[in-house]
C-alpha positions as CSV (number, residue, x, y, z in Angstrom):
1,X,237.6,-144.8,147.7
2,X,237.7,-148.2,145.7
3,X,241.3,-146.5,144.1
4,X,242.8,-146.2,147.7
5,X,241.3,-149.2,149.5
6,X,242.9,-151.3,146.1
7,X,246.4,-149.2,146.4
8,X,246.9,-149.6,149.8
9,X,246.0,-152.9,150.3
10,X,248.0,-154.4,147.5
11,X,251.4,-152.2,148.4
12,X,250.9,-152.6,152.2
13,X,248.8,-155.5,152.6
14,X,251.3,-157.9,153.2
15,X,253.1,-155.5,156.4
16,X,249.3,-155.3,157.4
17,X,249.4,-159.4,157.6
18,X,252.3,-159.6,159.4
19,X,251.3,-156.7,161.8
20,X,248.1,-159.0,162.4
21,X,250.0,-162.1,162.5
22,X,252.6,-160.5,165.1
23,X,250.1,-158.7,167.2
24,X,247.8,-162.2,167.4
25,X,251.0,-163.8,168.7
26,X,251.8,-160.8,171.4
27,X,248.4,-160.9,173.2
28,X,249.2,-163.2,175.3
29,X,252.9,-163.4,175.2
30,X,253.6,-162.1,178.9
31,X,251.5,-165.2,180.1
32,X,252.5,-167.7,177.6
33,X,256.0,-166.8,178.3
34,X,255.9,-166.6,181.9
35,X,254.1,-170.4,181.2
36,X,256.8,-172.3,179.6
37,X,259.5,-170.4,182.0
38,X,257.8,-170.5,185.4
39,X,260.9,-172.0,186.9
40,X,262.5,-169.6,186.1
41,X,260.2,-166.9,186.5
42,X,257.5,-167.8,189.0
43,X,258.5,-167.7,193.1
44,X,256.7,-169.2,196.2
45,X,256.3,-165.9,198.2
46,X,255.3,-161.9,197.2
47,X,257.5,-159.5,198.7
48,X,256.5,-156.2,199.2
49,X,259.9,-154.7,199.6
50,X,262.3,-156.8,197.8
51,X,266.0,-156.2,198.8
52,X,267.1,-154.9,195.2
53,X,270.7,-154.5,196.9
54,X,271.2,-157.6,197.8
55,X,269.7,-159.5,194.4
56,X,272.4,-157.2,192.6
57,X,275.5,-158.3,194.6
58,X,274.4,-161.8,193.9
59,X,274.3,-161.1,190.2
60,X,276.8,-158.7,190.0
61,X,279.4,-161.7,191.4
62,X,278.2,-163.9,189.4
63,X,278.7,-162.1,186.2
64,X,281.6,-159.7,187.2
65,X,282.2,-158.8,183.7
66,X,278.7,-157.3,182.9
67,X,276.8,-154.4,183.9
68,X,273.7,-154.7,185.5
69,X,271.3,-152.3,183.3
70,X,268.0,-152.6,184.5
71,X,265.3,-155.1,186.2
72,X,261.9,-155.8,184.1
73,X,259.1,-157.7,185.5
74,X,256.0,-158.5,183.2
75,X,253.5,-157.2,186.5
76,X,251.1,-160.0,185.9
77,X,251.7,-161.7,188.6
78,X,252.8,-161.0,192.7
79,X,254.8,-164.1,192.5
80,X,257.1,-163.3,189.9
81,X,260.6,-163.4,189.9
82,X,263.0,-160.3,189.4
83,X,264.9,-160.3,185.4
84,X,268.0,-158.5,185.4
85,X,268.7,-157.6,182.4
86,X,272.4,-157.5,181.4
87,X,275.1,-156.2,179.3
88,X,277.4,-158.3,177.0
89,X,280.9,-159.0,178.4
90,X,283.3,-156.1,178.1
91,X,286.8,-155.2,179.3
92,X,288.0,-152.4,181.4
93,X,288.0,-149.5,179.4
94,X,285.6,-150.6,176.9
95,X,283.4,-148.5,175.7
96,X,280.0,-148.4,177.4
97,X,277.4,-149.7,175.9
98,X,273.5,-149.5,177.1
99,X,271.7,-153.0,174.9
100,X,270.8,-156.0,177.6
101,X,272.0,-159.4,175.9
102,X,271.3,-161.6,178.6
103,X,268.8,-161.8,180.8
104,X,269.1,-163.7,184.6
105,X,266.0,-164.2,186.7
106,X,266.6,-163.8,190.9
107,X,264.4,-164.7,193.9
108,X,263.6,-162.0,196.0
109,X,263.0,-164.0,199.1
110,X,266.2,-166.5,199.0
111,X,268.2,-163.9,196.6
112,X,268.8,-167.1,194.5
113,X,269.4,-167.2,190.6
114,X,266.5,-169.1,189.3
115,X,268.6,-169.1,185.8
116,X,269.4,-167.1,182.7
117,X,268.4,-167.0,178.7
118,X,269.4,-164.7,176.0
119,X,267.6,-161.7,176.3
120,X,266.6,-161.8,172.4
121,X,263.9,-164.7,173.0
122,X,261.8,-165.1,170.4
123,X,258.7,-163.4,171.5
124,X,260.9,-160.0,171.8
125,X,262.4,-160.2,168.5
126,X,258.5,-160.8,167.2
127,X,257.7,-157.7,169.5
128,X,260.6,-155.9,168.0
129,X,259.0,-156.4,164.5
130,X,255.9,-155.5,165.4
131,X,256.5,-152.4,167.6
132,X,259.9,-151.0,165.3
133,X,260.0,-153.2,162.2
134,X,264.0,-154.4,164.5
135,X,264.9,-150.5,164.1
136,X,264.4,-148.8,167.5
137,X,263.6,-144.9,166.4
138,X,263.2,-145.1,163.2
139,X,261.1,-148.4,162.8
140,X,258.9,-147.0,165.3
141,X,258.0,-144.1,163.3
142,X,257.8,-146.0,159.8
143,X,255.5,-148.0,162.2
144,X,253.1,-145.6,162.9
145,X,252.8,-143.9,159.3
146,X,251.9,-147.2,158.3
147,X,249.1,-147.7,160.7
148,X,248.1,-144.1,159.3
149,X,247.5,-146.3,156.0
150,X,245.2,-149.1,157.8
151,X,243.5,-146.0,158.7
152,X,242.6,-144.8,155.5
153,X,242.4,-148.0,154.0
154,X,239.5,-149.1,156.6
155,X,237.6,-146.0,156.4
156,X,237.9,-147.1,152.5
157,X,236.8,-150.4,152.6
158,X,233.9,-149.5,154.9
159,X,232.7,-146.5,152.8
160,X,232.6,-148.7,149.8
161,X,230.7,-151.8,151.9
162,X,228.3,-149.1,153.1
163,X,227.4,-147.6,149.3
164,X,227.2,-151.7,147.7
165,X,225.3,-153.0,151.3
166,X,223.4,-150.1,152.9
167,X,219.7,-151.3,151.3
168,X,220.4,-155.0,152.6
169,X,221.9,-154.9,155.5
170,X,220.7,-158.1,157.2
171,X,222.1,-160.1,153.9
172,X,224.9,-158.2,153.7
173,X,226.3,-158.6,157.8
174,X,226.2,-162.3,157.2
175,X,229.4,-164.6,157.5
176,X,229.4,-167.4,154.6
177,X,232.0,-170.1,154.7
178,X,230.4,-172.4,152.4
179,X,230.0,-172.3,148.7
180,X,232.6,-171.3,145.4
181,X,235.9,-170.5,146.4
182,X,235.6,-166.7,144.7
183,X,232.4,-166.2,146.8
184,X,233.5,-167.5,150.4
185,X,236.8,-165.2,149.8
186,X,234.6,-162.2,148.7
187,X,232.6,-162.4,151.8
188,X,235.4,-163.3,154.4
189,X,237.3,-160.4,153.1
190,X,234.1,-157.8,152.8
191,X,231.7,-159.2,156.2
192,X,234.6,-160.1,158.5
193,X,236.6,-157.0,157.5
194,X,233.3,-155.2,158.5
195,X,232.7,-157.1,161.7
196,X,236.0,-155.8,162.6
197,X,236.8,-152.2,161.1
198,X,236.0,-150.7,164.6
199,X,238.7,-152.3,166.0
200,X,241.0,-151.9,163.2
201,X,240.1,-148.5,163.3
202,X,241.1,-148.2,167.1
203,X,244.2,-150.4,166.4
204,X,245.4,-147.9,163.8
205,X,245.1,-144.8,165.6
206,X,246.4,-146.1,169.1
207,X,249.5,-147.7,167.5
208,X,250.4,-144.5,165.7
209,X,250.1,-142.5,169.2
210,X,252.2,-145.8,170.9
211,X,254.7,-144.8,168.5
212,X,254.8,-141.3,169.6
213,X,254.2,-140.1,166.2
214,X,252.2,-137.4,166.6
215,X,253.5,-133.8,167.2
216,X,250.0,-133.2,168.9
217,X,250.9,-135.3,171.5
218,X,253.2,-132.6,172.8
219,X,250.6,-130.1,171.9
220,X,248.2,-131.6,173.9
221,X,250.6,-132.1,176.9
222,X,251.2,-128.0,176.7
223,X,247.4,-127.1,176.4
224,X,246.1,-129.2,179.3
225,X,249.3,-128.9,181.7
226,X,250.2,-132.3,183.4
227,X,250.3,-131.7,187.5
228,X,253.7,-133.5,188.0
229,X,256.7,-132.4,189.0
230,X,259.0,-130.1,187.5
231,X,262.2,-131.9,186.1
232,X,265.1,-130.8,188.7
233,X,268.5,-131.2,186.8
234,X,271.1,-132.0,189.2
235,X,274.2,-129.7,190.0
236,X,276.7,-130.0,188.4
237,X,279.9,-132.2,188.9
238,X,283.9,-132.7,188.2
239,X,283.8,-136.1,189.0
240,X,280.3,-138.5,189.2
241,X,279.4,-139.4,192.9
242,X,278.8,-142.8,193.7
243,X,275.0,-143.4,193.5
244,X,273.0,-143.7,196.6
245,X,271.6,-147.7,197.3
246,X,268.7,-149.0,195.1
247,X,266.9,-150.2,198.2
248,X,267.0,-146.1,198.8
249,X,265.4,-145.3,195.2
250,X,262.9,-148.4,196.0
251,X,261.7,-147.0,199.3
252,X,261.2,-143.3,197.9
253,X,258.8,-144.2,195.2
254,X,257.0,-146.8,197.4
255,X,256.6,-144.1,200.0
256,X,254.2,-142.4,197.5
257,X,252.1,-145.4,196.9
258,X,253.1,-148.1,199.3
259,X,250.8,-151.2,197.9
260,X,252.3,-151.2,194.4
261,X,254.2,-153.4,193.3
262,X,258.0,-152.6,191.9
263,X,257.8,-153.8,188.2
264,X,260.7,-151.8,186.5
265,X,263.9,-150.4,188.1
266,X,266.6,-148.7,186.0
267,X,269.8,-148.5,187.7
268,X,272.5,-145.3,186.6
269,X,274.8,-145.8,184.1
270,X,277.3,-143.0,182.3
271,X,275.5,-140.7,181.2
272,X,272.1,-141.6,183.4
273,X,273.0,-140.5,186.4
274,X,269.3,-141.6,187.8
275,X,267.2,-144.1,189.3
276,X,264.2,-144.9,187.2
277,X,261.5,-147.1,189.4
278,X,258.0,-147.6,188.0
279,X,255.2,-149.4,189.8
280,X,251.9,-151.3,189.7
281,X,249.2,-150.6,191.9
282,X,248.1,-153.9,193.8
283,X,244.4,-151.8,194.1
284,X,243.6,-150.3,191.3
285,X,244.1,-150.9,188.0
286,X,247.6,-150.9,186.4
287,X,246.6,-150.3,183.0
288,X,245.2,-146.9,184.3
289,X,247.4,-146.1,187.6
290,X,250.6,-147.2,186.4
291,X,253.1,-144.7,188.0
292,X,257.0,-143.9,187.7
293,X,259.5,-142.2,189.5
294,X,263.1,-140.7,188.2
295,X,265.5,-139.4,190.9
296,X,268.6,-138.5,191.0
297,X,271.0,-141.7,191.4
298,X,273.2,-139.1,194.4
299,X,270.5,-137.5,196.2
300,X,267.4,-139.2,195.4
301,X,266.0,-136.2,194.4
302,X,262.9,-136.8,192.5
303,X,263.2,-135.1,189.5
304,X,260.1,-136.1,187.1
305,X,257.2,-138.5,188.5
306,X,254.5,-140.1,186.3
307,X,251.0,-140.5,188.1
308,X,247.9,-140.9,185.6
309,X,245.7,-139.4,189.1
310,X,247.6,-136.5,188.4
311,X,247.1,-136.0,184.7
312,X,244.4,-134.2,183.0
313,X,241.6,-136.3,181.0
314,X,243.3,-135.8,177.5
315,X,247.2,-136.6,178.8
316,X,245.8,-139.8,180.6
317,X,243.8,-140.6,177.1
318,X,246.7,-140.1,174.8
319,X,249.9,-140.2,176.6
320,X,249.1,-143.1,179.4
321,X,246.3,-145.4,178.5
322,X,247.2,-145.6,174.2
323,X,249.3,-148.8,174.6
324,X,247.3,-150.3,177.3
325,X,244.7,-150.0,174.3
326,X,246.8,-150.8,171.5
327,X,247.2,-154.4,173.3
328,X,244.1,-154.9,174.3
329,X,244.9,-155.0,178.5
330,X,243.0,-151.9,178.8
331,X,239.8,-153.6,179.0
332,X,241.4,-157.1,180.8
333,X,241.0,-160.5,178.7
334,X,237.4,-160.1,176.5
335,X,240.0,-157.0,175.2
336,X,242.8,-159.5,174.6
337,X,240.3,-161.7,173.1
338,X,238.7,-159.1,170.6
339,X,242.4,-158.3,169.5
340,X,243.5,-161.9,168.7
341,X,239.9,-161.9,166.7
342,X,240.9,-158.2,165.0
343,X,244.5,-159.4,164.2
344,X,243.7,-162.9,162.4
345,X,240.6,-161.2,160.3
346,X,243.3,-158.4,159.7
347,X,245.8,-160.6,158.4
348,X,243.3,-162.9,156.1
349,X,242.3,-159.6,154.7
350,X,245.7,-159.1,152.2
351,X,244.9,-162.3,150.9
352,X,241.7,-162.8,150.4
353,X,241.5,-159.3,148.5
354,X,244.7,-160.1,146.6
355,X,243.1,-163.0,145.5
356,X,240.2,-161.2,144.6
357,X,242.3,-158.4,142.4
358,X,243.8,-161.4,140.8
359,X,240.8,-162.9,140.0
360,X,239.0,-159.8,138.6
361,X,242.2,-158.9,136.5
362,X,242.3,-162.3,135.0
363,X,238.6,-162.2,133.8
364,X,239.3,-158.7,132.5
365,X,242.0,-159.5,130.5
366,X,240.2,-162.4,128.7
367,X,237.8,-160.4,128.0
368,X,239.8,-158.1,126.1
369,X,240.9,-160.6,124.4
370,X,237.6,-161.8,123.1
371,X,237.0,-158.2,122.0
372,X,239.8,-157.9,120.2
């Protein structure tokens, strides 16, 4: 245990900071961000039924040489305004391509653009670290091997505390900041990385199931069948119709839960030939009833919907509510709260412990010394 605890935490300790570091900083980002941009992205009046076509004409001429890709809200708030997310500049002809590079905020009561900002801000490059180390795919899955490290490297630590603490419990649970240098490091790293191994532990595990990297996640899905709809592949084509209105896609998937609110909607592209629209209850709680709807972009055909009522207990645990977890939202602010505390003991961990190694290292060698 003391070899793997050591291992791990000196070749992956310093990922394991910045993961802390990074995930401290993304607890609040949606409300921070919507903070210091709430001109652009805070409105006077909810509307239940936004006129999505009418915001995308008003876009669409004003930046005739992109392609509207999607609209993302955050969902924290009624009176947001609506992002569209857009595509860089391109030519007739040019090849398609499917990454937003700018991102231009609308009112859905005037239709107005409130104004526009690169879509890499700095709190989504920080997210891209976090979530993909900046390599969508493959980042995501080096992502979650390594929190299969903090894993073992918790359980470690913890077994070890346990053997060296489990006769003095009361002395051993208590937090000193005061004294020699060596001794306040020894105990922030050993006591506060006690205080929060729980959450680590839960940290590790629901970011390696955010990153989709179990197989057993499919396993799962097959042993306790999800009650959803079937997916419904459209006919096939010569030549693509012209997609139906998004105020069309927007009224089908409010029609199954008409007080949501529309947070997401993915307009077709080649290729995509389908609405995506996901939504946030307005009673009940997104993190657990957050529901999405996939038509086809032609007939509006709904051909996959997403509705935790309608999964069994396991899918809702492990394919729903695991990122709602991961960032804490799951259990509202105190969660929030508990994860900013878990991330800054998590990232004071690599160096307090590589301080200790140093330390123990040093005095080893000079002792070999004298002996020799």
């Amino acid at each position: 245990m003391a070899w793997l605890h050591k291992t791990i935490g000196l070749i992956f300790g310093a990922w394991l900071m910045l993961m802390g570091l990074t995930g401290t900083i993304l607890a609040f980002y949606p409300e921070i961000d919507s903070m210091l941009n709430a001109r652009e992205m805070r409105v006077a009046q909810f509307e239940q039924h936004p006129d999505i076509d009418a915001m995308s004409m008003v876009v669409a001429a004003a930046y005739p040489s992109r392609t509207i890709l999607s609209i993302e809200r955050y969902g924290i708030s009624d009176l947001e305004s609506f992002p569209f997310l857009l595509t860089e500049p391109h030519a007739p002809g040019a090849i398609f391509s499917p990454e937003p590079r700018l991102e231009v905020f609308v009112d859905p009561t005037s239709h107005a653009i409130l104004g526009q900002r690169a879509y890499w801000t700095w709190f989504r490059l920080i997210r891209s670290f976090h979530m993909e180390l900046l390599f969508p795919g493959l980042g995501e899955r080096i992502v979650g091997v390594l929190g299969i490290f903090l894993l073992v490297t918790v359980v470690a630590g913890t077994t070890m505390w346990w053997r060296q603490s489990k006769k003095r419990l009361g002395k051993a649970l208590k937090l000193r900041l005061k004294g020699p240098r060596p001794m306040m490091y020894r105990n922030i790293h050993t006591v506060g990385g006690i205080y929060v191994a729980l959450f680590l532990l839960v940290q590790g595990v629901s970011g390696a199931l955010a990153a989709n990297l179990f197989p057993a996640q499919m396993a799962i899905a097959a042993m306790f069948a999800p009650k959803q709809s079937a997916p419904i592949s459209p006919p096939p084509s010569a030549a693509p119709p012209k997609p139906m209105a998004a105020n069309r896609a927007r009224d089908i998937a409010i029609a199954h839960h008409p007080d949501s609110a529309i947070i997401q909607v993915q307009f077709p592209a080649p290729g995509f030939n389908l609405y995506s629209v996901r939504l946030f209850p307005r009673d009940q709680p997104k993190t657990q009833f957050t529901r999405q709807y996939m038509m086809d972009a032609t007939s509006g055909t709904i051909v996959m919907d997403f509705d935790p009522a309608n999964q069994g207990a396991f899918q809702k645990f492990f394919g729903a509510w695991m990122i709602w977890i991961h960032n804490g939202r799951f259990f509202g602010v105190i969660g929030q709260v508990i994860l900013i505390a878990a991330g800054t003991m998590l990232a004071l961990l690599f160096p307090t412990g590589a301080y200790m190694w140093l330390r123990k290292r040093k005095f080893g060698q000079k002792r070999t010394k004298v002996a020799a």
